[in-house]
N, C-alpha and C positions, 0 to 999 in steps of 0.2 A: 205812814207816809207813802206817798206813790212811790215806785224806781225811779229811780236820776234820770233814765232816758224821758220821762213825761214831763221835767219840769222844765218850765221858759228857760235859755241860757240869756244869761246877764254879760255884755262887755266889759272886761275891765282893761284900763290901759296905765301905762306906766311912760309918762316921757322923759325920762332920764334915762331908760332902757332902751325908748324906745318903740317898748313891743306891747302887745295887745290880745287880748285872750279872750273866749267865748267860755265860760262854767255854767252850770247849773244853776241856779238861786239858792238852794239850800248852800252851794261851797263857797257863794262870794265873800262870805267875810272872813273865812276860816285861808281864803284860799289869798286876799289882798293882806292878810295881817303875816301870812307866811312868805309872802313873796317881800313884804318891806323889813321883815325882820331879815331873812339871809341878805339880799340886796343891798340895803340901803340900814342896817345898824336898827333897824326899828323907826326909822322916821316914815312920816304917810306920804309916801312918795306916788305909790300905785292906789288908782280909787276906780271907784264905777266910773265908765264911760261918760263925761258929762253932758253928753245927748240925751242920752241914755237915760239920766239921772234924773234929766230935766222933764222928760216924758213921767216918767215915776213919779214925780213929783205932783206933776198937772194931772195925774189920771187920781190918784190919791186923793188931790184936793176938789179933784170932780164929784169921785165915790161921796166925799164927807159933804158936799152940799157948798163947799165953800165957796165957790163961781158962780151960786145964785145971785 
């Protein structure tokens, strides 16, 4: 795998917190599952950017052909 410095950073935000954070892609999920477990008891409070997510989603569904 490449170093962390090479990989896209993904948004994640959290509005109960408040706050908002720029990681790597390899640590979003390791990095959203530990910020709602100390936080918030385990519940998915903090998620990917929903901008963010939405782009993700379109660019994915563009790769697989599916907007032909």
């Amino acid at each position: 795998m490449a170093p962390t410095e090479d990989m896209p950073e993904i948004t994640i935000t959290c509005t109960v917190c408040g706050t908002e954070t720029d990681v790597p892609f390899p640590e979003v999920e390791e990095t959203i599952e530990r910020h709602n477990d100390r936080r918030h008891d385990g519940e998915p409070v903090a998620e990917i950017d929903p901008a963010v997510k939405s782009r993700l989603q379109d660019l994915l569904a563009e790769e697989m052909g599916l907007l032909d």
